[in-house]
C-alpha positions as CSV (number, residue, x, y, z in Angstrom):
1,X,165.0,107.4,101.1
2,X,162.8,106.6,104.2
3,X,164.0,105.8,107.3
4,X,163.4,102.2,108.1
5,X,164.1,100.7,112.0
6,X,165.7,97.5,112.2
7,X,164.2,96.8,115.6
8,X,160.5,97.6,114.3
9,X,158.1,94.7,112.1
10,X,156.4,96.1,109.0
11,X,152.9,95.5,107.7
12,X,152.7,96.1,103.7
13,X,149.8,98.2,104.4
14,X,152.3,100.4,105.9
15,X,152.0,100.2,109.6
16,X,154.7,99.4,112.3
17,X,154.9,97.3,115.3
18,X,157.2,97.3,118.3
19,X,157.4,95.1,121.1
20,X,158.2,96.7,124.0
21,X,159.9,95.3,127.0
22,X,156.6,94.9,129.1
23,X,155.4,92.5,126.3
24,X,152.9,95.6,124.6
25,X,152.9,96.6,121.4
26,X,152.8,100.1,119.9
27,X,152.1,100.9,116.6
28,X,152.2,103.4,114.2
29,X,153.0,104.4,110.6
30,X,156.4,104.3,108.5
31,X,158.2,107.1,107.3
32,X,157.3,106.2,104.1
33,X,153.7,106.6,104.8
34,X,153.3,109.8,106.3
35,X,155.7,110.9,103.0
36,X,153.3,109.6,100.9
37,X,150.2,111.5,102.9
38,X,151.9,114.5,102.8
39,X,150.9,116.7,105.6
40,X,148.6,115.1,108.4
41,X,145.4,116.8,109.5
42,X,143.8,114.3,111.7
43,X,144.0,111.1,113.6
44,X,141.6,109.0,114.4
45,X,142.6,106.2,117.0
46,X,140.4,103.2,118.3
47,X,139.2,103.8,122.0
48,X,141.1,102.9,125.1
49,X,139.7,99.3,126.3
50,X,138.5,98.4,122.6
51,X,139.5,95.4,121.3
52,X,141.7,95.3,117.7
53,X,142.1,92.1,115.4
54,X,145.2,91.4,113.0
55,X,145.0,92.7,109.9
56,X,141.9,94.4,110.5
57,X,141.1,98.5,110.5
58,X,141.9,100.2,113.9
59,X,142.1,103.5,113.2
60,X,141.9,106.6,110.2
61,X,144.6,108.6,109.4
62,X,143.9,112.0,107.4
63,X,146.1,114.0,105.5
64,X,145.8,117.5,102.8
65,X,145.8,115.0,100.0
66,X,143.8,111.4,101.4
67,X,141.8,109.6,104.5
68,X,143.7,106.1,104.7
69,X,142.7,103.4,107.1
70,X,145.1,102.2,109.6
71,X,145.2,98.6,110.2
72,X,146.2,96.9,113.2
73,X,149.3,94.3,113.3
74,X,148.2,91.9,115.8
75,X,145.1,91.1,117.7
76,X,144.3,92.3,121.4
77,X,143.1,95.4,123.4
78,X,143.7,99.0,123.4
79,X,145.5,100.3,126.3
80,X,146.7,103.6,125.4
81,X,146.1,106.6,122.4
82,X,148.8,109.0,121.5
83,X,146.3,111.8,122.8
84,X,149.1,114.7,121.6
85,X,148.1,113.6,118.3
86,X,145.0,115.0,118.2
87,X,145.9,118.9,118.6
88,X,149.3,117.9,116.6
89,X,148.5,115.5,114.1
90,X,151.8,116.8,112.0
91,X,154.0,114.8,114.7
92,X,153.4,111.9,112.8
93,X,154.9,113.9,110.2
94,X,157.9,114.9,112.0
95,X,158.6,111.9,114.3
96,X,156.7,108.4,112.8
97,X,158.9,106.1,114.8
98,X,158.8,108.5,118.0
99,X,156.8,110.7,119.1
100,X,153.8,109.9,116.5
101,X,153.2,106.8,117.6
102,X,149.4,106.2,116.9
103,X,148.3,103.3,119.8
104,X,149.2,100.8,122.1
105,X,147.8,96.7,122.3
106,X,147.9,94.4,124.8
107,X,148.3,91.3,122.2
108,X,146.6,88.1,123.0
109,X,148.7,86.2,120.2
110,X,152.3,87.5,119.4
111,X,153.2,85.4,117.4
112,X,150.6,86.8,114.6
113,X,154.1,89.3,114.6
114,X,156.0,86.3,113.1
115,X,154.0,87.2,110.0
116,X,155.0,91.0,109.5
117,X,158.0,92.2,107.4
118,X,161.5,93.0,108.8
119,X,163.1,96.1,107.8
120,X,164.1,94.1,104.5
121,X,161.1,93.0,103.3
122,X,159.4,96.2,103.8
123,X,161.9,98.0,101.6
124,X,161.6,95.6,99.3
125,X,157.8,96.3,99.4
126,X,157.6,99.9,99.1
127,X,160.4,99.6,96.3
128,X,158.0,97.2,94.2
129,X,155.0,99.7,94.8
């Protein structure tokens, strides 16, 4: 079973969101995801200062078995990378909530959050998959 966060909002793409206290958003994959990829190889994460839209690809995520975009939950800019990931990709492996993290926005709209799946839902996602 996959760990799911109860504080965290899903995308059925497989991305998460949380909203941290300074009003940021970082984002990365689910458990479920990087279970699916197997083991990750690479990570490929938008550029400090670019801007990201809702819905829209941010990012590349590459594992031993496929290359899968990463899409980005709400719209804004980029103002940090998880820059461990790229000599240790496999942290998104061992720590997807943590330590893996892929990037951080600065959203201009947060309420495009009030869209995403809650814990819940996303279960009930993956389990329909």
């Amino acid at each position: 079973m996959s760990e799911l966060r109860s504080e965290l909002k899903y995308l059925s793409s497989h991305e998460w969101a949380r909203v941290e206290e300074d009003g940021t958003v970082t984002i990365g994959i689910t458990d479920h995801a990087q279970d699916s990829l197997g083991d990750v190889v690479y990570v490929e994460n938008p550029e400090v200062g670019a801007t990201v839209n809702a819905g829209e690809e941010a990012g590349v995520v590459e594992s031993v078995k496929a290359a899968s975009d990463i899409y980005s939950p709400v719209s804004g800019e980029v103002i940090a990378v998880n820059e461990a990931l790229e000599d240790a990709p496999e942290t998104v492996n061992e720590s997807p909530y943590d330590d893996g993290w892929f990037f951080k926005v600065k959203p201009s709209d947060l309420t495009e959050l009030d869209n995403a799946l809650d814990s819940d839902g996303y279960l009930k996602a993956i389990e329909d998959e």
